[in-house]
C-alpha positions as CSV (number, residue, x, y, z in Angstrom):
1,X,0.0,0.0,0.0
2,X,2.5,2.5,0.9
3,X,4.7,1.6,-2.5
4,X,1.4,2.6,-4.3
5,X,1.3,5.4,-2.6
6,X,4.3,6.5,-3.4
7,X,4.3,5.7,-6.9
8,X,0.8,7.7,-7.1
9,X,2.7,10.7,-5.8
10,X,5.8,10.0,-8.2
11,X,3.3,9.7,-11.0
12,X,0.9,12.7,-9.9
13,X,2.3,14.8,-7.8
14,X,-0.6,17.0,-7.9
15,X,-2.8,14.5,-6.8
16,X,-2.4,14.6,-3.1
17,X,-2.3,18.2,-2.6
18,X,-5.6,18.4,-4.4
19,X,-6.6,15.8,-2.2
20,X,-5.7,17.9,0.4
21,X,-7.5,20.7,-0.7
22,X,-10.7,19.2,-1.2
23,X,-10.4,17.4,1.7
24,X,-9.7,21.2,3.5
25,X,-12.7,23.0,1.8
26,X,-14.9,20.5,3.1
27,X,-13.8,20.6,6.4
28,X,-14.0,24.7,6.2
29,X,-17.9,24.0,5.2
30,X,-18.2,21.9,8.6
31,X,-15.8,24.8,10.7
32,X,-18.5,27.1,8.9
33,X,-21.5,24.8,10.9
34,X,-19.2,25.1,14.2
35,X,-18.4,29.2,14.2
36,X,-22.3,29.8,13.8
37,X,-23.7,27.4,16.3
38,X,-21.1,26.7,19.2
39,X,-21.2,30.1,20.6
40,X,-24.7,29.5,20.3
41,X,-24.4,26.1,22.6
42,X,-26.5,24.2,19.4
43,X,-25.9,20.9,18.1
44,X,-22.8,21.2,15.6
45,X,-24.4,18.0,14.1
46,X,-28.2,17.7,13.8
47,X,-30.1,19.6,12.1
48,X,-28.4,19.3,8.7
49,X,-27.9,22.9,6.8
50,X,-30.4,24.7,6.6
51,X,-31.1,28.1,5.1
52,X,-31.9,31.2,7.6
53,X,-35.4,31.0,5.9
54,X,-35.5,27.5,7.9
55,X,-35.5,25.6,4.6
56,X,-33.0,23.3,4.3
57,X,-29.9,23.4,2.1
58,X,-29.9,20.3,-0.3
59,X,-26.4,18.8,-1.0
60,X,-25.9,20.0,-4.3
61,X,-26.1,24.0,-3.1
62,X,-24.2,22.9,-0.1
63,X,-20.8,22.0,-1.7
64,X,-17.7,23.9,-0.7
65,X,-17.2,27.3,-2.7
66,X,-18.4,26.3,-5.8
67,X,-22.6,26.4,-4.7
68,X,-21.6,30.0,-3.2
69,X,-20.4,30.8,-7.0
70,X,-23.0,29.0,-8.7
71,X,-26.1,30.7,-6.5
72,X,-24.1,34.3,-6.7
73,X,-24.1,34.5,-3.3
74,X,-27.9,34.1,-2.5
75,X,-30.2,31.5,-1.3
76,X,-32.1,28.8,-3.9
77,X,-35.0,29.1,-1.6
78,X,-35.8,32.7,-0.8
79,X,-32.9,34.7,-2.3
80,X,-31.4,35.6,1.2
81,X,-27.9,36.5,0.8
82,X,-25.4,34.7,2.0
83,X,-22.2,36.1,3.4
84,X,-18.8,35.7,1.7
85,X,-17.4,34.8,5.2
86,X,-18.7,31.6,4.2
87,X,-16.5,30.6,1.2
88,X,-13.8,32.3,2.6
89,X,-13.7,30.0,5.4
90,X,-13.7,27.4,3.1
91,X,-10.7,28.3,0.8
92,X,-8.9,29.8,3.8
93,X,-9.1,25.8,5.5
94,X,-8.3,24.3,1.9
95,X,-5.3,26.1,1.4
96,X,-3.8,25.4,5.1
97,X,-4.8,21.9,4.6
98,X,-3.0,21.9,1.2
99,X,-0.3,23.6,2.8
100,X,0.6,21.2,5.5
101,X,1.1,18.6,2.8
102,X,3.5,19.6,1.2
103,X,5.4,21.0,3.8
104,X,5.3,17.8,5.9
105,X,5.0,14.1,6.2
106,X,1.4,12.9,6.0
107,X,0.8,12.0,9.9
108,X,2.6,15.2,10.7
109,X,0.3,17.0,8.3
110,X,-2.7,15.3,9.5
111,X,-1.7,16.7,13.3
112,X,-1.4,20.0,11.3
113,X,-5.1,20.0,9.8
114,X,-6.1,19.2,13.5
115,X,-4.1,22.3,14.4
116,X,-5.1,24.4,12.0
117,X,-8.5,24.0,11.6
118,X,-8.8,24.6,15.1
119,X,-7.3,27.7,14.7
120,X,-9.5,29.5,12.2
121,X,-13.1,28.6,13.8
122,X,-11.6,30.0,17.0
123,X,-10.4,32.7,15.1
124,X,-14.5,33.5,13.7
125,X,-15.9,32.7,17.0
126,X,-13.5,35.4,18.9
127,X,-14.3,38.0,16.0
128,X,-17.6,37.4,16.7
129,X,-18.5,36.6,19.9
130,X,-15.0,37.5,22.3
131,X,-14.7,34.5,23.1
132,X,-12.9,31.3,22.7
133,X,-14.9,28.1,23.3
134,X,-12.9,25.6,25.8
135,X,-12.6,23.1,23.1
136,X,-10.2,25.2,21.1
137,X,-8.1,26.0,24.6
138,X,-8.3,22.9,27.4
139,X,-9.3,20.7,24.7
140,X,-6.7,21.6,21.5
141,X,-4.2,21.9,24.5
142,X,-5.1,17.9,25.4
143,X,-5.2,16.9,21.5
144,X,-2.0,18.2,21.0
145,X,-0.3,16.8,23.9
146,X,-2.1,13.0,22.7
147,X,-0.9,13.6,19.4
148,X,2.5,15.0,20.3
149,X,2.9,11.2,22.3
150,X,1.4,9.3,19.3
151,X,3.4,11.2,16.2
152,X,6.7,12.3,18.0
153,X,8.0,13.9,14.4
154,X,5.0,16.4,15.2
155,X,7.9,17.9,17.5
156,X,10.8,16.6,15.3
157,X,11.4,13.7,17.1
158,X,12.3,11.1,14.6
159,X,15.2,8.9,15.8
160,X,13.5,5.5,15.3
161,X,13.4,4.3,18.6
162,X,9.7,5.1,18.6
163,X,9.4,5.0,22.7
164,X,12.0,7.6,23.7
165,X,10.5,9.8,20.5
166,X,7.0,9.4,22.3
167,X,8.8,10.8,25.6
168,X,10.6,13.7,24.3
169,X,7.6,14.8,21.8
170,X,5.2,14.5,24.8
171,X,7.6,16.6,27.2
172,X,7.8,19.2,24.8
173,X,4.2,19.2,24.5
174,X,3.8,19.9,27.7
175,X,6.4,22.2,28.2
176,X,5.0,24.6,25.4
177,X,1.1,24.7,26.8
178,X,2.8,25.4,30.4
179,X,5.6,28.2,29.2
180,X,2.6,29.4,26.7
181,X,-0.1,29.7,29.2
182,X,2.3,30.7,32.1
183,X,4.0,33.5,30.2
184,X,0.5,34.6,28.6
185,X,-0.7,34.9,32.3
186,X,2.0,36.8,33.8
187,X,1.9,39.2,31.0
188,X,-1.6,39.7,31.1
189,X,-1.6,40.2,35.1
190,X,1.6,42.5,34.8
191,X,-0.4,45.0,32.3
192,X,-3.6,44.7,34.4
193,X,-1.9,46.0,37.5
194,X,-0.6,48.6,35.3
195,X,-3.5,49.4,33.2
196,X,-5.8,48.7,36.2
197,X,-7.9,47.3,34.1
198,X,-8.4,43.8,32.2
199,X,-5.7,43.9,29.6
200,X,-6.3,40.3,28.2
201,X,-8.6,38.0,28.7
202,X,-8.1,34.0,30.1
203,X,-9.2,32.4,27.1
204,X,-6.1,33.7,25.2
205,X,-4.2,32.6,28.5
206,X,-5.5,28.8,27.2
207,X,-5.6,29.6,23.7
208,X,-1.6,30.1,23.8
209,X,-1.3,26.9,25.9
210,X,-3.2,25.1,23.5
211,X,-0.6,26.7,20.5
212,X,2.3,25.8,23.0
213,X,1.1,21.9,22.7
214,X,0.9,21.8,19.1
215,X,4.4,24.3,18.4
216,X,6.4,24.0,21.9
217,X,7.7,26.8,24.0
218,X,8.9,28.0,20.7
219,X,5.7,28.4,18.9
220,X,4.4,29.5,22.2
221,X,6.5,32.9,22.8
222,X,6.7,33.2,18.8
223,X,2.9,33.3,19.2
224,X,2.7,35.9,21.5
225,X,4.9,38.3,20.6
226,X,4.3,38.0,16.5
227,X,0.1,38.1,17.3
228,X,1.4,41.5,19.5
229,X,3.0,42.6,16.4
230,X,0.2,41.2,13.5
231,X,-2.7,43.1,16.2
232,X,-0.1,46.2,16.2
233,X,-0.4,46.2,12.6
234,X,-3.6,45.6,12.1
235,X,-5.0,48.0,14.7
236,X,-3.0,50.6,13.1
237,X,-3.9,50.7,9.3
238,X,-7.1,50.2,10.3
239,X,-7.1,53.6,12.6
240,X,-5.4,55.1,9.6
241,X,-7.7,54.5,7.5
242,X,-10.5,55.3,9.8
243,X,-8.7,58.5,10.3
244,X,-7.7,59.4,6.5
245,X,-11.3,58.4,5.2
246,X,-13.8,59.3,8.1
247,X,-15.7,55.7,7.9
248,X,-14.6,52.3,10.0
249,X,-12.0,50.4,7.9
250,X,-14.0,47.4,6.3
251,X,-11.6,45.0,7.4
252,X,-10.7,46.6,11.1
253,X,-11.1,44.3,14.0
254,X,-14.4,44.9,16.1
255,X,-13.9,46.7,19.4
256,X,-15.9,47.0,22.8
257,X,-16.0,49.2,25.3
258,X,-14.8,47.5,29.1
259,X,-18.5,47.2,29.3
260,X,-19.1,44.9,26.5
261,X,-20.6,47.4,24.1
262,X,-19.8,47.6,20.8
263,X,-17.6,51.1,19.9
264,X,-15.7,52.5,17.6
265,X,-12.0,51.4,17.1
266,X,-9.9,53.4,19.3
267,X,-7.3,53.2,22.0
268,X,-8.0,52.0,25.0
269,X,-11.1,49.9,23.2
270,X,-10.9,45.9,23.4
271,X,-10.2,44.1,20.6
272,X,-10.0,40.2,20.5
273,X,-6.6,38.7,20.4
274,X,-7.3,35.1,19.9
275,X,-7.2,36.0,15.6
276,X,-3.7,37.5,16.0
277,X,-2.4,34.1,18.0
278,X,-3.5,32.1,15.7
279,X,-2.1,33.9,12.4
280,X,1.0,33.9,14.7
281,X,0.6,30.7,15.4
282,X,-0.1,29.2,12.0
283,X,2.9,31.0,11.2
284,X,5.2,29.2,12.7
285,X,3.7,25.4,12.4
286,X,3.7,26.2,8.3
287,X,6.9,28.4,7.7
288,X,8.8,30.0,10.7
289,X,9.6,26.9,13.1
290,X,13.0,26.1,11.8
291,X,14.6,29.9,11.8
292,X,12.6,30.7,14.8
293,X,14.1,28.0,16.8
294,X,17.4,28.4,15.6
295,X,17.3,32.1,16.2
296,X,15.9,31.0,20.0
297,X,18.8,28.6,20.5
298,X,21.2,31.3,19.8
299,X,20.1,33.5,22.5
300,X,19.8,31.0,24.9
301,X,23.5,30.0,24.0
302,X,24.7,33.5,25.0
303,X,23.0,33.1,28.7
């Protein structure tokens, strides 16, 4: 089986990352289900799709980006429209899912689809809602310890002697969602006390700890300071442009007041973080890792 795999790939080598793709657009329509109805504490499985009409959606309008194309945005059954968020979501997960695999062995880029997905529905929920569900923070921090143990090259662990592979991958595991979450923590107390007021909330506490299990302490401080610096980024050409043009940029991130109202972006509003881990986060598992940690090693050489 695996020489036919191989020769597939030799042959077509196409084939899998389209695989892959497919495979990730589907998956997106599902993470679609999950970032509308979790925060909502509904079943992510029964009732099927169903239009906000209360119609349902029959398979063949219900298939990953190309329905949203074919139906030009709008419901078969009343002509509601349908937001763009939704195919988005789809492509966004197809193109992760195609880009673990061919950046990494299959089980590895397996773990990474896990990973990932996870990522971008916590990523929708938080935009939405402010929040990040426990199953994307205790829960992703569990998986990615579990897998860490079962697929030790998840951490680079791959000396053959599967056992002590297991050990080290699982110790690093744990070692990232403990430095992750522990570091998030004391930063987030240390800017309270300053601020003296709630600078970030707990969720991102578990959210990086969840990262740390999937990345390691590595991807766990590369995650906090590059979402500081993605959010610094973002926050400012949005203000900019909200400055230059007199109208909320369309793709600025929504803001509260302390209170939980919505407001207008500004210092001193809140602003969900949990997006700018996880593009920070993502970051590293697909492309940064190997400089990141080689830059890391070389400052912990000079102390």
């Amino acid at each position: 089986m695996f020489a036919s795999f191989v020769e597939v790939n030799a042959a077509f080598p196409w084939f899998f990352p389209l695989v892959a793709f497919a495979v990730g657009a589907c998956v997106g329509s599902f993470l679609n289900v999950v970032i509308y109805r979790l925060p909502k504490e509904e079943s992510i499985v029964s009732p099927g799709s169903h239009c906000a009409c209360g119609q349902p959606i029959k398979w063949h309008d219900n298939i990953p980006v190309l329905s949203w194309l074919i139906l030009r945005g709008r419901a078969r059954c009343c002509g509601r429209k349908f937001s763009f968020r939704y195919p988005f979501v789809e492509l966004l997960t197809a193109a992760l899912f195609s880009a673990c695999w061919c950046l990494f062995p299959p089980a590895v880029a397996v773990c990474g689809w896990i990973f990932l997905g996870s990522l971008v529905a916590a990523t929708f929920i938080d935009l939405d809602h402010f929040i990040i569900p426990d199953v994307f923070t205790l829960g992703l921090g569990v998986v990615g310890v579990l897998l860490s143990l079962a697929v030790p090259a998840l951490h680079g662990e791959s000396t053959g002697f599967f056992l002590a592979d297991s050990l080290r991958a699982g110790v690093a595991s744990l070692l990232g969602l403990l430095v992750g979450s522990g570091l998030v923590l004391w930063i987030a107390l240390l800017a309270e006390a300053v601020l003296k007021k709630e600078a970030m909330g707990f969720g991102d506490v578990k959210f990086v700890g969840a990262i740390g299990a999937f990345c390691g302490w590595q991807g766990a401080v590369f995650s906090i300071f590059g979402g500081a610096v993605v959010g610094t980024a973002w926050f400012a050409v949005a203000w900019i442009w909200q400055k230059i043009s007199g109208k909320a940029s369309p793709v600025a991130p929504p803001s509260e007041t302390p209170e939980g109202e919505p407001t207008a972006l500004a210092f001193g509003a809140h602003v969900p973080f949990g997006p700018m881990l996880a593009i920070a986060g993502a970051s590293y598992f697909l492309y940064f890792h190997a400089w990141v940690d080689a830059w890391l090693h070389e400052v912990s050489v000079l102390f």
